[in-house]
C-alpha positions as CSV (number, residue, x, y, z in Angstrom):
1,X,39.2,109.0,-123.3
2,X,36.3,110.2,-121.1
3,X,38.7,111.5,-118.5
4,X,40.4,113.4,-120.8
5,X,37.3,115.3,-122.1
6,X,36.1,115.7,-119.0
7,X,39.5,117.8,-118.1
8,X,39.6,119.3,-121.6
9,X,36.3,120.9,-120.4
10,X,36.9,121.5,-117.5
11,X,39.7,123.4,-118.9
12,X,37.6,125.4,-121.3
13,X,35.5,126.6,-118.7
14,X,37.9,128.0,-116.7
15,X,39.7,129.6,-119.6
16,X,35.8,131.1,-120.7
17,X,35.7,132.3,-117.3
18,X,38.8,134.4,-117.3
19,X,37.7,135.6,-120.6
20,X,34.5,137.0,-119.2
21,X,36.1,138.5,-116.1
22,X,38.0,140.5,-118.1
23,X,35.5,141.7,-119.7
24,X,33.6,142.8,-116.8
25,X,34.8,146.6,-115.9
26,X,35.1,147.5,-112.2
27,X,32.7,149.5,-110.4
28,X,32.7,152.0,-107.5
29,X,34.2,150.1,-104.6
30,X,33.2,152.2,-101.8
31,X,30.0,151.5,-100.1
32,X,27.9,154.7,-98.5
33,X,24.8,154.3,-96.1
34,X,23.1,155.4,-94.1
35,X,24.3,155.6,-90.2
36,X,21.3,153.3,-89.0
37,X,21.1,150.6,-92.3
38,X,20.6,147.4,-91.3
39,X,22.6,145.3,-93.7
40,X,23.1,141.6,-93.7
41,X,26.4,140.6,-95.2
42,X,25.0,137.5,-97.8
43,X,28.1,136.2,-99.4
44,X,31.8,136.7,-99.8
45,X,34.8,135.9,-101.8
46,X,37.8,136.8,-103.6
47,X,36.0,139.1,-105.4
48,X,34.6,141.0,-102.6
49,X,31.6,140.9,-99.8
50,X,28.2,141.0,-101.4
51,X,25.5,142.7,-99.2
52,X,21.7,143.1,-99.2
53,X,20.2,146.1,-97.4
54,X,17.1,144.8,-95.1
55,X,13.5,146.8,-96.1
């Protein structure tokens, strides 16, 4: 019984998280900087890179 709520949920989540992704509209993909920026690349995906510019 516990193993199947614990996969019901499991399923719920993901389905909630599909929900909300399409909820979620695209932005502007293209990134522009400066020729000299130092960026640091902190994290990636299969949603995209995620970047932080350094101060």
């Amino acid at each position: 019984m516990v193993v199947i709520l614990s996969q019901c949920m499991r399923l719920f989540i993901c389905l909630a998280t599909l929900a909300f992704a399409q909820t979620i509209s695209p932005t502007d993909r293209n990134i522009t900087m400066d020729r000299n920026a130092a960026i640091v690349i902190v994290g990636g995906g299969p949603a995209g890179i995620h970047y932080a510019t350094l101060l």
